[in-house]
VEXDREN-2710 file (C-alpha; in Angstrom, 1 decimal):
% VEXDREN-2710
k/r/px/py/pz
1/UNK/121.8/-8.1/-7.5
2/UNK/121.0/-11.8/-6.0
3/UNK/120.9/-11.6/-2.5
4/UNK/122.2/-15.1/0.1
5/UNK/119.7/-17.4/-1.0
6/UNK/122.0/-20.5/-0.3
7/UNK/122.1/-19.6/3.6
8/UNK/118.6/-19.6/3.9
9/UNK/118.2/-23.4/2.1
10/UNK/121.4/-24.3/4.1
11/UNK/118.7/-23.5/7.6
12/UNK/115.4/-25.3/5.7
13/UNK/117.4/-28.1/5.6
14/UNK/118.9/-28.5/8.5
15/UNK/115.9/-27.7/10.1
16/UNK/113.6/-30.3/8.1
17/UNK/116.3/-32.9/8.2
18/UNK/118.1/-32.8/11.6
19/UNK/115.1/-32.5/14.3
20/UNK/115.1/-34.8/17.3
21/UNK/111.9/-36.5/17.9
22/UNK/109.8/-34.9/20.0
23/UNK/109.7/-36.7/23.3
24/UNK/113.2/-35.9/23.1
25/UNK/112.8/-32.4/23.9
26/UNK/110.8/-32.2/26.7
27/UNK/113.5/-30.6/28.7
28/UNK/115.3/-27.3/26.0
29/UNK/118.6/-25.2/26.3
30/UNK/117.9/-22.3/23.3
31/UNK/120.9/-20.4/22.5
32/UNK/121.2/-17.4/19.8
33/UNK/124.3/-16.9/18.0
34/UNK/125.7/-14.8/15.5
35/UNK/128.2/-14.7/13.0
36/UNK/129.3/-11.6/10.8
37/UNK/132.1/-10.1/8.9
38/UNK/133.8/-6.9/6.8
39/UNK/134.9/-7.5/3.8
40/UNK/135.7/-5.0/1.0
41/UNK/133.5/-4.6/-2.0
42/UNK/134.8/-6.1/-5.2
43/UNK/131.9/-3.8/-7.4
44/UNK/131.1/-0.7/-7.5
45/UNK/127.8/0.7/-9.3
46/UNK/127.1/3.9/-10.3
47/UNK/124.2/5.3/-12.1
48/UNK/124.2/8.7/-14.2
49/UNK/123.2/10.4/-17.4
50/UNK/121.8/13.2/-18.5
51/UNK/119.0/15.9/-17.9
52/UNK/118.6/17.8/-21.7
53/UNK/115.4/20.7/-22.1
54/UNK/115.1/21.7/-25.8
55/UNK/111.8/23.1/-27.5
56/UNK/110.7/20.0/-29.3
57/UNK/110.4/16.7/-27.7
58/UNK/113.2/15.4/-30.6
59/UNK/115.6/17.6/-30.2
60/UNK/115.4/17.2/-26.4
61/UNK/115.5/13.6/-26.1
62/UNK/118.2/13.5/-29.2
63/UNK/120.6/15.6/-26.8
64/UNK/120.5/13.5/-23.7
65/UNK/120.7/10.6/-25.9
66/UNK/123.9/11.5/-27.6
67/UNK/125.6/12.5/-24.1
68/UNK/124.6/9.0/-22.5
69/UNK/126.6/7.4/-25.8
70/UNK/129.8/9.3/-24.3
71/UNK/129.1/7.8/-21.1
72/UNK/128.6/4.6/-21.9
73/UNK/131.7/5.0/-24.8
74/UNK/134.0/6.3/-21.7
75/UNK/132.8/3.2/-19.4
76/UNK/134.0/1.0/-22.6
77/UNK/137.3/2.7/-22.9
78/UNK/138.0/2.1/-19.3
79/UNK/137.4/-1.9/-19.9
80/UNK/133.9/-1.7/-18.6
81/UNK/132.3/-4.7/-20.6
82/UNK/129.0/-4.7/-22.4
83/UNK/127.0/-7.2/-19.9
84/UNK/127.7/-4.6/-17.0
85/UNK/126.7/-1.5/-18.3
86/UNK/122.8/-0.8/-18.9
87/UNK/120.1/1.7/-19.4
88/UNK/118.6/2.6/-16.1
89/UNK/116.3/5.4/-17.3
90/UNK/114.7/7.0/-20.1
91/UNK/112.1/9.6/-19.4
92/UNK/110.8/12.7/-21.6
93/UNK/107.9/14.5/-20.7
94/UNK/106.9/18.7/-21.5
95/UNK/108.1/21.2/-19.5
96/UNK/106.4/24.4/-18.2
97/UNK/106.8/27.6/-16.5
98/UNK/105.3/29.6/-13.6
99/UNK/103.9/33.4/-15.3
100/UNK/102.5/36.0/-13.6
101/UNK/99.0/36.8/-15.0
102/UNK/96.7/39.8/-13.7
103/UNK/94.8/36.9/-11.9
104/UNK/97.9/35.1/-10.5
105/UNK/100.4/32.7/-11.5
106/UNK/99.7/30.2/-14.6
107/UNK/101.6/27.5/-16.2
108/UNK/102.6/27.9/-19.8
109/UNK/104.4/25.0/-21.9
110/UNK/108.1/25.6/-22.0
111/UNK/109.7/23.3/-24.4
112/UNK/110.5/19.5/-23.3
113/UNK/112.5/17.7/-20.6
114/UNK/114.9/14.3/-21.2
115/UNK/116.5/12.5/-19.2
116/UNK/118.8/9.1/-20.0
117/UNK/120.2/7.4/-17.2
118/UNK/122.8/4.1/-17.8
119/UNK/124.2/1.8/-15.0
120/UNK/127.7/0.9/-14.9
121/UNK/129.1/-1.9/-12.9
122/UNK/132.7/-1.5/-12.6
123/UNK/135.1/-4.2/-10.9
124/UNK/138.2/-1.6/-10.7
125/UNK/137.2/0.7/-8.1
126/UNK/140.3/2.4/-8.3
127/UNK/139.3/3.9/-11.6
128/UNK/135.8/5.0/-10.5
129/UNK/137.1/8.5/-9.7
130/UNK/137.8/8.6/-13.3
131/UNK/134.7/7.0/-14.7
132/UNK/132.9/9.9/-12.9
133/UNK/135.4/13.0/-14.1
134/UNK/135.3/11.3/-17.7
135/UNK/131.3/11.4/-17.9
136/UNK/131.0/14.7/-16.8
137/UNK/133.5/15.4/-19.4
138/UNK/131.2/13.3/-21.8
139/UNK/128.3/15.9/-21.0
140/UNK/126.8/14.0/-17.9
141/UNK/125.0/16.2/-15.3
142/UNK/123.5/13.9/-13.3
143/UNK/125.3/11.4/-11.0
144/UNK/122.3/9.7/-8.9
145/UNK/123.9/7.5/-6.7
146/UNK/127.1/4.9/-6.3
147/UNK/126.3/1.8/-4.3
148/UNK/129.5/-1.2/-3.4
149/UNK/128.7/-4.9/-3.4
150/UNK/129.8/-8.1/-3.5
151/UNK/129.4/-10.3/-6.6
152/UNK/128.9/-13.5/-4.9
153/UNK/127.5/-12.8/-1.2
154/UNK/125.8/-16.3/-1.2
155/UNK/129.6/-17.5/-0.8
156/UNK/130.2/-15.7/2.2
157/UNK/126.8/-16.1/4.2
158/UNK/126.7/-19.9/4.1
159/UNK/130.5/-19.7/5.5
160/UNK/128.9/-17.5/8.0
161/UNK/125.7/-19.3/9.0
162/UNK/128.0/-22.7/9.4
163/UNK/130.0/-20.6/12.0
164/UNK/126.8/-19.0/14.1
165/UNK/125.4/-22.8/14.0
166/UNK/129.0/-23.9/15.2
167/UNK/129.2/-20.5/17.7
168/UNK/125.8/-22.4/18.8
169/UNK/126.4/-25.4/19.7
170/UNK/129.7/-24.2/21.6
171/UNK/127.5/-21.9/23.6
172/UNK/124.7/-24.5/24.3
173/UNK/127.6/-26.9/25.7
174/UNK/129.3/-24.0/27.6
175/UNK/125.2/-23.5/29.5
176/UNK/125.2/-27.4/30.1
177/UNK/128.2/-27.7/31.7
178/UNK/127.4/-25.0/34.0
179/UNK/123.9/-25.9/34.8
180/UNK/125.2/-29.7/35.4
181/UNK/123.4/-31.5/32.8
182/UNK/124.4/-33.3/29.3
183/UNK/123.8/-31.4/26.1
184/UNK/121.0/-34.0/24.2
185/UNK/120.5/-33.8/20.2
186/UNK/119.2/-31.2/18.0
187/UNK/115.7/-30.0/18.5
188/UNK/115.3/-27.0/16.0
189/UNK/117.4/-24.5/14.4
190/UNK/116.4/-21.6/12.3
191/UNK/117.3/-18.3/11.2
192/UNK/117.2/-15.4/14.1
193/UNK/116.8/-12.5/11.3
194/UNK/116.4/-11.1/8.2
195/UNK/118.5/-11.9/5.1
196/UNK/121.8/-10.0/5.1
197/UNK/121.8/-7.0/2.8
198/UNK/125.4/-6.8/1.2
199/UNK/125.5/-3.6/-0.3
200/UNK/126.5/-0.1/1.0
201/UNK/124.7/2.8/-0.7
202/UNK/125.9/6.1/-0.8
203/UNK/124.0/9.0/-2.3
204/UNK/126.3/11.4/-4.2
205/UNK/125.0/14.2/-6.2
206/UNK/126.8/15.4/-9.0
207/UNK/130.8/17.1/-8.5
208/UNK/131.5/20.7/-9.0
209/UNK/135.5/19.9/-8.9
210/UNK/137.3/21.6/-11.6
211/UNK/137.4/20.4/-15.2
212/UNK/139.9/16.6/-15.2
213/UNK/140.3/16.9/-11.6
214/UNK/139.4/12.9/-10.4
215/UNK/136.1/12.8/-8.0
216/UNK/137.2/10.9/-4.7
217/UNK/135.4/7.8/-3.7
218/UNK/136.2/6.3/-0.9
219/UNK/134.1/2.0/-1.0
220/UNK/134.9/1.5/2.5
221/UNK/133.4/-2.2/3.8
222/UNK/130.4/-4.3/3.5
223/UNK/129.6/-5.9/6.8
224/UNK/127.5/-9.1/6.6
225/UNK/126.4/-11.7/9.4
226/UNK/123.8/-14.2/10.1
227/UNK/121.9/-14.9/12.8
228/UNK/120.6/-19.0/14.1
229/UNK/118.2/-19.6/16.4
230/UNK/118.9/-23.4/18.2
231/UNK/117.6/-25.5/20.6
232/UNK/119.3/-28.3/22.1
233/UNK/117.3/-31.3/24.6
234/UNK/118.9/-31.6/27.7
235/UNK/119.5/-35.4/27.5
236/UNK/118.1/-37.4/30.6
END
């Protein structure tokens, strides 16, 4: 997923384009200030599959193949389209076994191992318990994670970095007035942090609830903020 770009160009530019000159800025007031906000997700991703052994390396890879089809047929039938659901992982590799020879243990080949993961991006949370219950149903036995984001993020930072630079400027003013002095023009400004990282990630191995019963998912919030870093002049 694309993570706030358009904050970060929002700071270059500012910081390129709205610098006082330097003799100016002999005399600084440097505030931090921080903006942030919960919002609810408005995706939900889960990833899960299949894990198929068989003897042959076909016959393995054919059986984790054809349960992934359910899964991927049951994300359809729940108005999942094509564009958000894709393969995540496809693995096969020979399996062996521990046996207790007059010298120890030794590893003997024991038939093949499969695995076919798909990713399903789903915009109706509410029917994620289902998704889950209904590819179980479909033969899935691995469910390797679910994760809740926000298709456009970039939106919401660049809301948020205008209100830390606006946050500020009302703190640099507040620090004037008491110190006695006049608040001068912009000096620098740039980010305080890291890019925000919109998503919340929750690990969640696969149900043992009984057969149709719905697996409860709970997407809580995704807090997000932004961080500026700004220095006024004190003007003479």
């Amino acid at each position: 997923m694309r993570v706030v770009l358009a904050g970060a160009l929002l700071i270059a530019a500012l910081s390129a384009g709205a610098r006082a000159d330097d003799s100016a800025c002999t005399r600084q007031i440097s505030v931090l200030a921080r903006a942030a906000e919960a919002r609810a997700p408005d995706f939900a991703e889960v990833t899960m599959g299949i894990e198929a052994r068989a003897p042959n390396a076909a016959a393995a890879l054919d059986a984790a193949s054809k349960a992934v089809a359910g899964v991927s047929a049951q994300a359809r039938a729940l108005g999942v389209p094509a564009t958000d659901i894709g393969t995540a992982a496809v693995s096969l590799q020979a399996d062996t076994r521990s046996v207790a020879r007059p010298g120890g243990l030794a590893e003997e080949p024991d038939g093949y191992r499969a695995s076919n993961l798909v990713s399903v991006r789903l915009a109706d949370m509410d029917r994620l318990g289902d998704l889950l219950r209904q590819a179980l149903d479909a033969g899935a036995n691995r469910i390797d994670g679910v994760s809740f984001g926000l298709r456009d993020p970039d939106t919401l930072d660049a809301a948020l970095q205008v209100a830390a630079a606006r946050d500020a400027r009302a703190r640099a003013v507040a620090l004037a007035d008491a110190l006695g002095v006049k608040l001068g023009p912009l000096c620098t400004l740039g980010p305080a942090g890291g890019a925000p990282y919109p998503m919340a990630n929750r690990a969640l191995a696969a149900p043992m609830a009984a057969k149709g019963r719905r697996v409860p998912i709970e997407a809580g919030t995704i807090q997000m903020s932004s961080e500026v870093a700004v220095t006024f002049a004190v003007a003479p």
